[in-house]
C-alpha positions as CSV (number, residue, x, y, z in Angstrom):
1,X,-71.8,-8.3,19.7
2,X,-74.2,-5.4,19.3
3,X,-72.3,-2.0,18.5
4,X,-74.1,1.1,18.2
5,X,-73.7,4.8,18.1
6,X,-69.8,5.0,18.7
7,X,-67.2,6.3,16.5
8,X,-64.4,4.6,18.8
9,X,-65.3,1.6,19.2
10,X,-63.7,-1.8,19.6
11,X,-63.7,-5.3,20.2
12,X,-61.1,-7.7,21.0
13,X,-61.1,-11.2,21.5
14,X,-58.3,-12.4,23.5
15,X,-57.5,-15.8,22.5
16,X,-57.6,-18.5,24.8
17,X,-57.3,-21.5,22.5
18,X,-53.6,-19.6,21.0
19,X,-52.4,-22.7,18.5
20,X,-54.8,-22.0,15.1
21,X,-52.0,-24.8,12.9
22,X,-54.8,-26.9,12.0
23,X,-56.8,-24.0,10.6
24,X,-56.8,-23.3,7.1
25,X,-59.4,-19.7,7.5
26,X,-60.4,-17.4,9.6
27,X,-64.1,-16.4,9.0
28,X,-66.1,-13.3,10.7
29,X,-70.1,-12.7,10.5
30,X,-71.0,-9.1,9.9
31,X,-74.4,-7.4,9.6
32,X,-74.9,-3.9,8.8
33,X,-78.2,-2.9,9.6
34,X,-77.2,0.8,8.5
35,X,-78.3,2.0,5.9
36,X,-74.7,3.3,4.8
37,X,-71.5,1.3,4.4
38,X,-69.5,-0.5,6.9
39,X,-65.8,-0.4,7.0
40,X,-63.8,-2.2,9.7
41,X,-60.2,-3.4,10.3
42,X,-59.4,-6.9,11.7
43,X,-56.0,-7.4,13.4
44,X,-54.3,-10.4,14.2
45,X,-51.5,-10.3,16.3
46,X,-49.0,-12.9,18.2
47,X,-47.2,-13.3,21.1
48,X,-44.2,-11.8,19.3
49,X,-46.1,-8.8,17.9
50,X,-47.9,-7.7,21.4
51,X,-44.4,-8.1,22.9
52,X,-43.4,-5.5,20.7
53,X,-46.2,-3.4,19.7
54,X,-45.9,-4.4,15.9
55,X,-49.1,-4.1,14.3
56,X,-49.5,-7.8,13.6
57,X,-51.3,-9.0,10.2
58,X,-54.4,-5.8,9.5
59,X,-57.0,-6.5,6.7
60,X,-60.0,-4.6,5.8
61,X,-63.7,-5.7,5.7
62,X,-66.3,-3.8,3.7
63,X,-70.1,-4.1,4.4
64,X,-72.7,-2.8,2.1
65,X,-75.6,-0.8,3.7
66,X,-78.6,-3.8,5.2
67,X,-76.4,-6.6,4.5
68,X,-74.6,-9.4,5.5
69,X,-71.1,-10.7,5.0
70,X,-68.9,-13.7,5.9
71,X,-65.1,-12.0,5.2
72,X,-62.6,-15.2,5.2
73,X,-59.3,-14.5,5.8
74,X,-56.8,-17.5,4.4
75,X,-54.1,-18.3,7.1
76,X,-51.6,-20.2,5.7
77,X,-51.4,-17.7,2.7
78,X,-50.5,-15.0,5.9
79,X,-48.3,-17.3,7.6
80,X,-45.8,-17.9,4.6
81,X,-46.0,-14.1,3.6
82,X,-42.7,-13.6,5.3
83,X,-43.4,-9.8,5.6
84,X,-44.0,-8.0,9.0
85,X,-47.6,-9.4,8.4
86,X,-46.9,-12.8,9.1
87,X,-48.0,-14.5,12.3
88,X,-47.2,-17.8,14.4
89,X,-49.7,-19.4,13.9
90,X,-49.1,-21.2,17.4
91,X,-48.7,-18.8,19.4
92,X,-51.9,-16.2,18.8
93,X,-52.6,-13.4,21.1
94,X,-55.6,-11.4,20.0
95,X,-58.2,-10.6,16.7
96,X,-59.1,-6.8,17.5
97,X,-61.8,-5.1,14.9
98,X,-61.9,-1.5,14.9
99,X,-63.3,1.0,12.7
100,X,-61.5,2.0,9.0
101,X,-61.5,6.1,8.6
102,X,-63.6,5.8,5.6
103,X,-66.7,3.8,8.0
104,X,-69.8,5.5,8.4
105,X,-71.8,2.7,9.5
106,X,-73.3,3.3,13.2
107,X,-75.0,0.0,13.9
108,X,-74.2,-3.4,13.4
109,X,-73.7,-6.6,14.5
110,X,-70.7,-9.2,14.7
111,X,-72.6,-12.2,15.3
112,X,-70.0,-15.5,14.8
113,X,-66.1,-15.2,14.3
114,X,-65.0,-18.9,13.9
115,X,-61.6,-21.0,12.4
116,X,-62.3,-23.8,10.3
């Protein structure tokens, strides 16, 4: 996904394969082809959170100006949390990524978003 030029923007992946046990991360591709820093939140919520509206698991992912990034995120380390944070892992609704206050950025590029 290309996004350009937007301030309030956002992409979300709904997730149509919703059992991620067998997964041990979570890894997004990011390119900033700005030439000032990118700063976007990931999401991850369940069934249970959409139902209701909790915010679901929210971590941050930094870019430096012209440069590429693979953020991991380590599931099973957020699935035995306990906190509000923790998802089932079986039952996975949606990965959202929207912009952090602080991000400047106005081009970029999320070009894979895999389990593994």
């Amino acid at each position: 996904a290309r996004l350009i030029r937007n301030s309030g923007w956002a992409l979300v992946l709904w997730e149509p394969y919703p059992d991620w046990r067998a997964f041990d991360h979570l890894s997004v591709e990011v390119v900033n082809t700005s030439p000032l820093p990118l700063v976007m939140r990931i999401r991850i919520r369940d069934r249970v959170h959409h139902a209701d509206r909790k915010p679901g698991y929210i971590e941050s992912i930094e870019v430096r100006p012209r440069s590429r990034k693979i953020h991991e995120i380590e599931l099973q380390e957020i699935m035995s949390a306990g906190s509000s944070a923790a998802f089932n892992a079986a039952m996975i609704r949606s990965l959202t990524l929207t912009p952090h206050p602080e991000n400047r950025a106005m081009e970029f590029y999320v070009t894979r978003i895999w389990l593994e």
